[in-house]
C-alpha positions as CSV (number, residue, x, y, z in Angstrom):
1,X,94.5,4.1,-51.1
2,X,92.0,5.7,-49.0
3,X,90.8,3.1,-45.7
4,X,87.7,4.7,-44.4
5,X,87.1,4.7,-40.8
6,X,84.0,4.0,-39.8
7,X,82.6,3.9,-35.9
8,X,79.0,2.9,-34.9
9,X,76.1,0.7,-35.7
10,X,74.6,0.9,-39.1
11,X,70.7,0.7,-38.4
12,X,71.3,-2.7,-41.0
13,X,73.9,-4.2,-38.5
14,X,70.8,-3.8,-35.6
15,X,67.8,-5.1,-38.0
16,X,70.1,-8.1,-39.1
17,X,71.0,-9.0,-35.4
18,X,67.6,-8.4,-34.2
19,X,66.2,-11.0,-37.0
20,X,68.6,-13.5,-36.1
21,X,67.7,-13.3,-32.1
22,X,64.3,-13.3,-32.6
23,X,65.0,-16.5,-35.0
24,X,67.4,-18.3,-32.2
25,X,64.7,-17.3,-29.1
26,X,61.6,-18.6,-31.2
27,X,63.7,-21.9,-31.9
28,X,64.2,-22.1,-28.2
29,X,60.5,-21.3,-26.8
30,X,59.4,-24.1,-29.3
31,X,61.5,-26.4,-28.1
32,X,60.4,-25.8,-24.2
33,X,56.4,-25.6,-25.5
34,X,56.6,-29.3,-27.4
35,X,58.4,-31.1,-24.4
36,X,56.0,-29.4,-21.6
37,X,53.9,-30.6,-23.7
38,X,55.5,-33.9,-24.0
39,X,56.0,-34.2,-20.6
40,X,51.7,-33.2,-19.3
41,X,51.2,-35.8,-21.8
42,X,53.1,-38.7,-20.2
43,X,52.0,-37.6,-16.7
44,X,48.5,-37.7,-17.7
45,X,48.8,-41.2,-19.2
46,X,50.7,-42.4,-16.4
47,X,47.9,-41.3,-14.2
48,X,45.6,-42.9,-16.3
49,X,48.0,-46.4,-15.8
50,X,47.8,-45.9,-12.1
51,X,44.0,-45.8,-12.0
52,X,43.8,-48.8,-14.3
53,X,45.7,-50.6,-11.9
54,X,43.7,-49.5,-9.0
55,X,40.8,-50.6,-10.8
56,X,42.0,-54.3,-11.3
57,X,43.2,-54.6,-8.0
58,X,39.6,-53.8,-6.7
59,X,38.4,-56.5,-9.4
60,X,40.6,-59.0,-8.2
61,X,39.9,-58.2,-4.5
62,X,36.1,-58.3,-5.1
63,X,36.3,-61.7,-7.2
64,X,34.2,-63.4,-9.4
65,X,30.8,-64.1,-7.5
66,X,31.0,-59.4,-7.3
67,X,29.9,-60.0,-11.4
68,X,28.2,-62.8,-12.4
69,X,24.7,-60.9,-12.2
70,X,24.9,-57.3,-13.4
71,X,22.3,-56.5,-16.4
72,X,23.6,-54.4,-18.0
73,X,24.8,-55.7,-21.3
74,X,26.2,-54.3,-23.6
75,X,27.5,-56.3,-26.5
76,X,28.6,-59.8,-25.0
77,X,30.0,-58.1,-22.1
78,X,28.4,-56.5,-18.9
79,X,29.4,-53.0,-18.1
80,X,29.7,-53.1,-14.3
81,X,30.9,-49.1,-13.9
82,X,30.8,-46.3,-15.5
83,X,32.0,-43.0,-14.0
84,X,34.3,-40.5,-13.4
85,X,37.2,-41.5,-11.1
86,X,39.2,-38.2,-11.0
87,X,38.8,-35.2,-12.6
88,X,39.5,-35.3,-15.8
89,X,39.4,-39.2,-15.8
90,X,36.7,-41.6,-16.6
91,X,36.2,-45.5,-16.3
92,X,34.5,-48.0,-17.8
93,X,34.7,-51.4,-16.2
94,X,33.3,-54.2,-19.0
95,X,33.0,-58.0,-17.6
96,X,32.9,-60.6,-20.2
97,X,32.4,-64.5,-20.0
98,X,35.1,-66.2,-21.8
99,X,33.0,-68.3,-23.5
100,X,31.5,-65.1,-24.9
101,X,35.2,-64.5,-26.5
102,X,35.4,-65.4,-30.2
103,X,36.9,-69.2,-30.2
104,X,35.6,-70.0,-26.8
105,X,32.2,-71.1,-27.4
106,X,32.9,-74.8,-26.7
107,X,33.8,-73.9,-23.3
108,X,31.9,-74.2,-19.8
109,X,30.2,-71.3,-19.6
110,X,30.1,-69.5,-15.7
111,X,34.1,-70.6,-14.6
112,X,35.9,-67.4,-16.4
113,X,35.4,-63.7,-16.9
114,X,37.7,-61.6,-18.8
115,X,37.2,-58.2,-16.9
116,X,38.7,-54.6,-19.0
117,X,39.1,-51.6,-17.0
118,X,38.8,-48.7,-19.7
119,X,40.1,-44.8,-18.4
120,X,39.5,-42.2,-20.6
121,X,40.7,-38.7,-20.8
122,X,41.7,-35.6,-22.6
123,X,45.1,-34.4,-24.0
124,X,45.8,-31.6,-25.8
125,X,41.8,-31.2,-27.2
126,X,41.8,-34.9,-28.4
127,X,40.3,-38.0,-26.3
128,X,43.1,-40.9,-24.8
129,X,42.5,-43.6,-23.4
130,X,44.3,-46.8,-21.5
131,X,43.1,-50.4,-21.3
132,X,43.7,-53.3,-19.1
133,X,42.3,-56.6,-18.9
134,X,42.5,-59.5,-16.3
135,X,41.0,-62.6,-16.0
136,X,38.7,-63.3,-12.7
137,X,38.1,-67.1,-12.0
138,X,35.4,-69.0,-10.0
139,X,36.8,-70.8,-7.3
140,X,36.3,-74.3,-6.8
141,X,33.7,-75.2,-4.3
């Protein structure tokens, strides 16, 4: 019986090995693309958050009698502001009477607005968005 020794790398051994790197590294870069990606996206919408929030402070700060006058209507609602905050971001404040809300009608008109702070941007080529609503009241007299 005849045991053949053999010493070196067959080129088949180096394309094989090659091919299975390549394989493992791809894996690996994928991985750290889709949670950058991941990640830009949950900063980005948590920056949108924190400007909602801002927003609906300012609401609340300017009260009621700031909005019960604004023309421009659009549906039921008035849209008080419309502009870009930041770069990249873009608001839309809507005020609404709550008697204007379907169910609502038989209400007294002029005592509650339901006011929506809208910020819109862009992740990854398609358009997001975050909403928040409060409710401003007229104080009694």
């Amino acid at each position: 019986m005849k045991i053949k020794n053999e010493k070196g790398i067959v080129g088949a051994d180096i394309a094989i090995s090659v091919v299975v790197i390549f394989i493992f590294v791809s894996l690996i870069s994928m991985l750290i693309y889709n949670i950058n990606l991941l990640t830009v996206g949950q900063e980005r919408m948590s920056e949108a958050i924190y400007i909602a929030i801002n927003e609906i402070e300012g609401l609340k700060i300017d009260g009621y009698d700031m909005y019960k006058d604004s023309n421009l209507s659009v549906n039921n609602g008035v849209v008080v502001d419309n502009e870009m905050v930041k770069e990249g971001y873009y608001k839309t404040i809507t005020v609404i009477d709550y008697t204007d809300l379907e169910g609502n009608e038989d209400k007294t008109a002029g005592i509650v607005k339901k006011a929506t702070v809208t910020i819109s941007y862009m992740h990854n080529g398609e358009p997001q968005s975050v909403e928040l609503s409060t409710v401003l009241s007229k104080e009694s007299e």
